[in-house]
C-alpha positions as CSV (number, residue, x, y, z in Angstrom):
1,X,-7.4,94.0,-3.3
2,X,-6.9,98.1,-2.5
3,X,-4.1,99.2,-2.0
4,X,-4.8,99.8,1.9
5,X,-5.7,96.4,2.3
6,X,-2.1,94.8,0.6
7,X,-0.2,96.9,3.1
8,X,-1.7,95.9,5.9
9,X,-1.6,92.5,4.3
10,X,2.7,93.3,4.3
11,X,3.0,94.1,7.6
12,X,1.2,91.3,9.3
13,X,4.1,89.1,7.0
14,X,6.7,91.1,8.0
15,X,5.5,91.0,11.6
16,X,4.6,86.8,10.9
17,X,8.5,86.6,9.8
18,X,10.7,88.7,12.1
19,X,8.7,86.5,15.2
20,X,10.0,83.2,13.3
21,X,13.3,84.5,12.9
22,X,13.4,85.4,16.8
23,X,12.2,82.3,17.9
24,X,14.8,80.5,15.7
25,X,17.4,82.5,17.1
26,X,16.3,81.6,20.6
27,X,16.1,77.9,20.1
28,X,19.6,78.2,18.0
29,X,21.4,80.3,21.2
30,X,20.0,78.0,23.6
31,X,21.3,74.4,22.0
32,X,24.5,76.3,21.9
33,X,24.9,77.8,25.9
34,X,26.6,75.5,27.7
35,X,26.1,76.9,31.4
36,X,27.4,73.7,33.3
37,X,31.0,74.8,31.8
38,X,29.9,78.6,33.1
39,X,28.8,76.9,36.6
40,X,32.5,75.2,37.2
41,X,34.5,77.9,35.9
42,X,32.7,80.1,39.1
43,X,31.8,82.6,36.5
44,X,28.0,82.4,36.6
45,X,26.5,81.0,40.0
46,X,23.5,82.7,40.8
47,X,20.1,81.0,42.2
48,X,20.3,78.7,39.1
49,X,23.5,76.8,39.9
50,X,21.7,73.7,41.0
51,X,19.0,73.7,38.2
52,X,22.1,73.7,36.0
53,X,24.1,71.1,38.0
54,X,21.6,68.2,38.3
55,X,21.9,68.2,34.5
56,X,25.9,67.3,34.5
57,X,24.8,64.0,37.0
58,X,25.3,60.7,35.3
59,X,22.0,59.1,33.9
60,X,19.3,57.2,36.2
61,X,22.1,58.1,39.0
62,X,20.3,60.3,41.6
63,X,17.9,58.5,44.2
64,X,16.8,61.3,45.8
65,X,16.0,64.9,45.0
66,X,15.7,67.5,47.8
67,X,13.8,70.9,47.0
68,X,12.4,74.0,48.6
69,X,13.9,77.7,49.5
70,X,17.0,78.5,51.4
71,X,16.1,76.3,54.4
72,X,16.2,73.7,52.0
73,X,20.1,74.4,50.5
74,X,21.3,74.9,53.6
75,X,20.3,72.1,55.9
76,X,20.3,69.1,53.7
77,X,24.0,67.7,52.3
78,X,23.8,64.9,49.9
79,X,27.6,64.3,50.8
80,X,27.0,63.7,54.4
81,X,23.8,61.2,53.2
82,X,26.1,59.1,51.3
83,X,28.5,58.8,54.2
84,X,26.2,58.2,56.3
85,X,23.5,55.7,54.3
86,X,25.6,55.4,51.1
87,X,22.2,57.2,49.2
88,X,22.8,58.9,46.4
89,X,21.1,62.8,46.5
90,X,21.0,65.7,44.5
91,X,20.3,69.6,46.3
92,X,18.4,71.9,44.0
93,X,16.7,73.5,45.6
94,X,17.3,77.6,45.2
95,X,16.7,81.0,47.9
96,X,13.7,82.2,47.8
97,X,11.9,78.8,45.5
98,X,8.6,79.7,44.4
99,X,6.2,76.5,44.2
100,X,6.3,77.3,40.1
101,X,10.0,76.9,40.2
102,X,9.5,73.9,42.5
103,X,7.5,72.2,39.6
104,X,10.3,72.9,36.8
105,X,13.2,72.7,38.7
106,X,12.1,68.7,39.2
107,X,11.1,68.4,36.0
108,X,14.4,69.6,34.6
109,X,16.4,67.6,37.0
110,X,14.1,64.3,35.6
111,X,15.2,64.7,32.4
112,X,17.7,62.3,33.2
113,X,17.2,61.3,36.4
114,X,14.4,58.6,37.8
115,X,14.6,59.4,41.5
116,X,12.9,57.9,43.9
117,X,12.4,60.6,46.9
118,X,11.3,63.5,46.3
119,X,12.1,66.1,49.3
120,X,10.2,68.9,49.3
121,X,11.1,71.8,52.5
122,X,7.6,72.9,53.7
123,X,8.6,76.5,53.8
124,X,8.3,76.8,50.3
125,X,4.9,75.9,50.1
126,X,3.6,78.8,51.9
127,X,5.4,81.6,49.5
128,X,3.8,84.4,47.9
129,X,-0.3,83.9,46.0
130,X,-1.3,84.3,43.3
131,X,-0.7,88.0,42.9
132,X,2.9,87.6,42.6
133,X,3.8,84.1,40.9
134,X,1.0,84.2,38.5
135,X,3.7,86.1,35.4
136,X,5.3,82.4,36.5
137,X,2.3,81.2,34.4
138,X,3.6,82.0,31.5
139,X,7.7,82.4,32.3
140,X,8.6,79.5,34.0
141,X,7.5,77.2,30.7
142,X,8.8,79.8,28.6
143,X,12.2,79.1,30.3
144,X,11.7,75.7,30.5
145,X,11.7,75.3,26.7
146,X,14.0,78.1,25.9
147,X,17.4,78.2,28.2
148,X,18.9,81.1,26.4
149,X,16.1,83.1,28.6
150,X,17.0,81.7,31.8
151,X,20.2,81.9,31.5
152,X,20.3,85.8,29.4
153,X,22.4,87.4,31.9
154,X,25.1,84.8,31.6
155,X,26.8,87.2,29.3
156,X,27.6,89.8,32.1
157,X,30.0,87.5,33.7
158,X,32.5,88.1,31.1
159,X,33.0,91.6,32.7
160,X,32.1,90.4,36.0
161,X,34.8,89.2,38.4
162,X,34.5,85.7,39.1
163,X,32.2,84.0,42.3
164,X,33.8,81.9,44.9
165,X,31.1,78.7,45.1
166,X,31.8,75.2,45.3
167,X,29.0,72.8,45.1
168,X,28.8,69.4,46.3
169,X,25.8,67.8,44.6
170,X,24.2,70.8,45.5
171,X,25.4,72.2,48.8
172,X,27.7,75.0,49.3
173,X,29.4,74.6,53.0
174,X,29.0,77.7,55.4
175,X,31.0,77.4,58.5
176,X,29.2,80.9,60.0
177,X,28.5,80.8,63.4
178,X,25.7,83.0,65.0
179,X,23.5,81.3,68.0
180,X,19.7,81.3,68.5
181,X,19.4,82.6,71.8
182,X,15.0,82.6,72.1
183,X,13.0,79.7,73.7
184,X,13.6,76.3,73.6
185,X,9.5,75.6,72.9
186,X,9.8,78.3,70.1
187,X,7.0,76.4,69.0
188,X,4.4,77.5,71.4
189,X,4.9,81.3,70.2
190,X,3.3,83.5,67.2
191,X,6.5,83.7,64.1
192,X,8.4,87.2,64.7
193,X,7.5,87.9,60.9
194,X,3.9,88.3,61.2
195,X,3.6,88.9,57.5
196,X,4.0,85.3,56.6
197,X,1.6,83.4,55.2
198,X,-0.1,80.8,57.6
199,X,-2.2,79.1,54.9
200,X,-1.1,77.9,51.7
201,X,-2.7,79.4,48.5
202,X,-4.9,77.6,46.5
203,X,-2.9,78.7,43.4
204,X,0.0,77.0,45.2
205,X,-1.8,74.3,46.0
206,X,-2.6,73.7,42.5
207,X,0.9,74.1,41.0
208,X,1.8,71.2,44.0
209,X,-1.3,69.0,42.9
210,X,0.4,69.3,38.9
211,X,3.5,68.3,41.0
212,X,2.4,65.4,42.4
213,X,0.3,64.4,39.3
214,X,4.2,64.5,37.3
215,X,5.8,62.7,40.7
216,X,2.7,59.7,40.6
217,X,3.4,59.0,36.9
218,X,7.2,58.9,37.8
219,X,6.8,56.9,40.5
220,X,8.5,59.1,42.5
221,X,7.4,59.5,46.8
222,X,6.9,62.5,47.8
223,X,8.4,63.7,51.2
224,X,7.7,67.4,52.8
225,X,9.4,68.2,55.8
226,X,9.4,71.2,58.3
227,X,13.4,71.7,59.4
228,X,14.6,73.0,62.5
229,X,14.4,76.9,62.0
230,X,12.5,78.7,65.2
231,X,12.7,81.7,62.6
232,X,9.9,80.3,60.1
233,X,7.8,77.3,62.5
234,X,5.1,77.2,65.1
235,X,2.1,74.9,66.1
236,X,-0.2,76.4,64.1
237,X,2.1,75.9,60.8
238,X,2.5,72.3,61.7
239,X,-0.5,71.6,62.0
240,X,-1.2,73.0,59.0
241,X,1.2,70.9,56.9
242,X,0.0,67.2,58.5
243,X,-3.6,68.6,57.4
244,X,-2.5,69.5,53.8
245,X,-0.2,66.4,53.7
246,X,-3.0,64.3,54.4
247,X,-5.0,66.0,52.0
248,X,-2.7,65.9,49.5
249,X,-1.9,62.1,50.2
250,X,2.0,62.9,51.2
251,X,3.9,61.7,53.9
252,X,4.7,64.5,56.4
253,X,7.5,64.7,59.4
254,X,7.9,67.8,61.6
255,X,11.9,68.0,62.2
256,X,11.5,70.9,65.3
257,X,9.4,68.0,67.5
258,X,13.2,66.0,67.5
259,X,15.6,68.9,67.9
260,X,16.9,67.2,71.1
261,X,16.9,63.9,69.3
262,X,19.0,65.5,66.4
263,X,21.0,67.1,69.0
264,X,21.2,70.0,67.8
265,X,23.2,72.6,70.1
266,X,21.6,76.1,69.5
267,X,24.9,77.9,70.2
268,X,27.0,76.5,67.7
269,X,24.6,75.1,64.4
270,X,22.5,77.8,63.0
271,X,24.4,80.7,61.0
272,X,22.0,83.8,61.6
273,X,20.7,83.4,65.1
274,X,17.7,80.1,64.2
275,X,16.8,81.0,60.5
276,X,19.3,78.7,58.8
277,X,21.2,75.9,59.9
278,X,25.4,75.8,59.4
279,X,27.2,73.3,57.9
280,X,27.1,71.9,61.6
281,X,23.2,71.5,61.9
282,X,23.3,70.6,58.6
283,X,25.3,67.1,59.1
284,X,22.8,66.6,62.4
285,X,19.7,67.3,60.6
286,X,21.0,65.4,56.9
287,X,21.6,62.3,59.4
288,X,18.5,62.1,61.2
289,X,16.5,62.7,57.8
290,X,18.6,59.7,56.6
291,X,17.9,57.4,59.3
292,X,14.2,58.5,58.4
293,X,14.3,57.8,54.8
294,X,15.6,54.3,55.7
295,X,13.1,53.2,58.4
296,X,10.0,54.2,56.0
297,X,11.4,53.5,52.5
298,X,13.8,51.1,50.4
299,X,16.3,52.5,48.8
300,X,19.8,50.9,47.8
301,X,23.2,52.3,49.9
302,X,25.0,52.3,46.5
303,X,28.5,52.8,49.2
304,X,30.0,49.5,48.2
305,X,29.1,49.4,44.3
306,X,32.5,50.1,42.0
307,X,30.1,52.4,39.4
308,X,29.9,55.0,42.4
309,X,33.3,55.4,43.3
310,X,32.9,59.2,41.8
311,X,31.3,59.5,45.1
312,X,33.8,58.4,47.4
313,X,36.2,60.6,45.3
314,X,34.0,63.7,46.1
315,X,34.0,63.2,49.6
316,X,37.4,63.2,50.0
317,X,37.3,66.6,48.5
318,X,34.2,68.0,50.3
319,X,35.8,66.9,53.9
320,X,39.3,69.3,52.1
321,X,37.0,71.8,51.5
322,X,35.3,71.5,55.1
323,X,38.5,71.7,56.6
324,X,39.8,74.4,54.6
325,X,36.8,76.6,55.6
326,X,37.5,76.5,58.8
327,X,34.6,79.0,60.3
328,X,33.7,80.7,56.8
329,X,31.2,81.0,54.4
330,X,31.9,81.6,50.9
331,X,30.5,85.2,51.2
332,X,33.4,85.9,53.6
333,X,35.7,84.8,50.8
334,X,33.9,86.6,48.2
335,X,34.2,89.6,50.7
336,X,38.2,89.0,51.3
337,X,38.8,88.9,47.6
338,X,36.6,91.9,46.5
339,X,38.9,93.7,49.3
340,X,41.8,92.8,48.2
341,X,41.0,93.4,44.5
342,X,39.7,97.4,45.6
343,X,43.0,97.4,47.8
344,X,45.1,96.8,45.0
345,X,43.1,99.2,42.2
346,X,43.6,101.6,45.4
347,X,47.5,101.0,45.7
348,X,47.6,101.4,41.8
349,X,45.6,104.5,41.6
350,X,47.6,106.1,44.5
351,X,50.8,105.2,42.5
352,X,49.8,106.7,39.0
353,X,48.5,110.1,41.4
354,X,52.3,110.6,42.8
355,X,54.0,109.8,39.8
């Protein structure tokens, strides 16, 4: 062997070895994060709070799953179900949810739960092609199988100052008030954003087909439902859906044909004017889904079993926390203390200037 030759020989070893020794260190830093301990403390709760949370459930607890973008966290509160239905539900969904996420996220949350709903907010669906999710390819399984990726920023909390967000199962209450003032038959109109998509992408399409294959096998129903939100829903999207949902073999059910049945008042339950719903629509819109969910399916109202009492605990403290909001949203809190911290770094600095 030349000389040449047994160096080259070297460095494809020494390249061979440093890769093992990073992958090692990856799998050894990720059995070792603990982000469900970062998630309570309120010092890490980005987007991934909920993909983190459903973790922390008890085993074979969770009935339902509900998924999808921001439209998803904000109208559907697995608190109000189980006072309601007594139906045990789980919120992890995340803003802006890309249909790659989508398919991880339940995966994750199925690790040690065996739901039996599977709620999937239409919306979702329709986000981004191929162009812009397809580095999700390859990411989103890479983070799947090695947390300490996901979760790499979870460092920068230490110098961070603390978040503000209480979960409950997955929903975080916002008390905002900001009224929809367009049509009632918002329907019959074109969306204001006329760059969303009006079809959904066959690379999409194919990451929900690999969804549903994983749901079958589970034995899990699949659900996809359109809420109330004039901001993101028209004829010609509804349509769409009950054509793909038949395709697809999922059950379908537009929410904006029953907004007088949910009673929803358009002055006082959407926070920003008809995108999102407010912890107000919210408890109108979680109600009429669960008086849905128990017409068409069976599922067990778990309300008067002793091994569920953690859930009657929690809602005492969700209807505090309600109470305690009293017209806010926890980005008005975060906003109050990040004053008050910058008022009192001021006060300080102008102190140390005169002496």
């Amino acid at each position: 062997m030349s000389e040449i030759t047994s160096c080259k020989t070297k460095n494809v070893l020494k390249i061979i070895l440093f890769a093992a020794i990073l992958v090692l260190l990856l799998f050894v830093f990720s059995s070792m994060m603990d982000p469900v301990k970062w998630v309570h403390d309120k010092t890490y709760q980005n987007r991934d709070a909920r993909y983190i949370l459903v973790t922390e459930q008890p085993e074979n607890t969770i009935d339902i799953l509900n998924i999808g973008d921001s439209l998803s966290i904000t109208v559907f509160c697995p608190m109000e179900l189980w006072r309601d239905y007594g139906y045990t539900s789980f919120n992890i969904g995340a803003d802006g949810l890309r249909i790659a996420e989508n398919y991880y996220s339940v995966i994750n949350a199925c690790q040690k739960q065996n739901p039996q709903i599977l709620l999937i907010e239409s919306l979702s669906l329709f986000r981004y092609g191929r162009g812009d999710d397809s580095i999700m390819l390859l990411s989103q399984p890479i983070y799947y199988r090695v947390p300490f990726l996901k979760y790499h920023n979870i460092w920068k909390s230490l110098v961070e100052r603390p978040n503000v967000m209480i979960y409950h199962r997955g929903y975080t209450v916002n008390e905002n008030v900001w009224p929809y003032e367009g049509p009632d038959n918002y329907l019959d109109y074109p969306l204001e954003d006329k760059n969303q998509n009006m079809t959904i992408s066959q690379f999409n399409r194919t990451w929900f087909r690999r969804l549903k294959s994983f749901c079958d096998k589970q034995g899990i129903q699949i659900v996809i439902y359109s809420t109330v939100s004039p901001m993101n829903y028209n004829w010609e999207r509804i349509h769409y859906l009950e054509q793909f949902s038949a395709e697809e073999g999922v059950d379908y059910i537009d929410l904006n044909e029953y907004v007088d049945e949910i009673g929803i008042d358009w002055e006082q339950d959407t926070n920003d004017a008809g995108d999102h719903m407010n912890y107000f629509g919210a408890v109108k819109v979680t109600e009429f889904l669960g008086k849905y969910l128990q017409s068409n399916y069976q599922l067990t109202d778990h309300s008067d079993d002793p091994a569920y009492n953690d859930w009657n605990k929690e809602l005492v403290e969700f209807d505090q926390l309600v109470k305690d909001m009293d017209g806010l949203s926890f980005q008005d809190i975060f906003n109050q203390r990040e004053k008050e911290i910058w008022d009192k770094k001021y006060r300080k600095q102008k102190k140390t200037t005169k002496q």
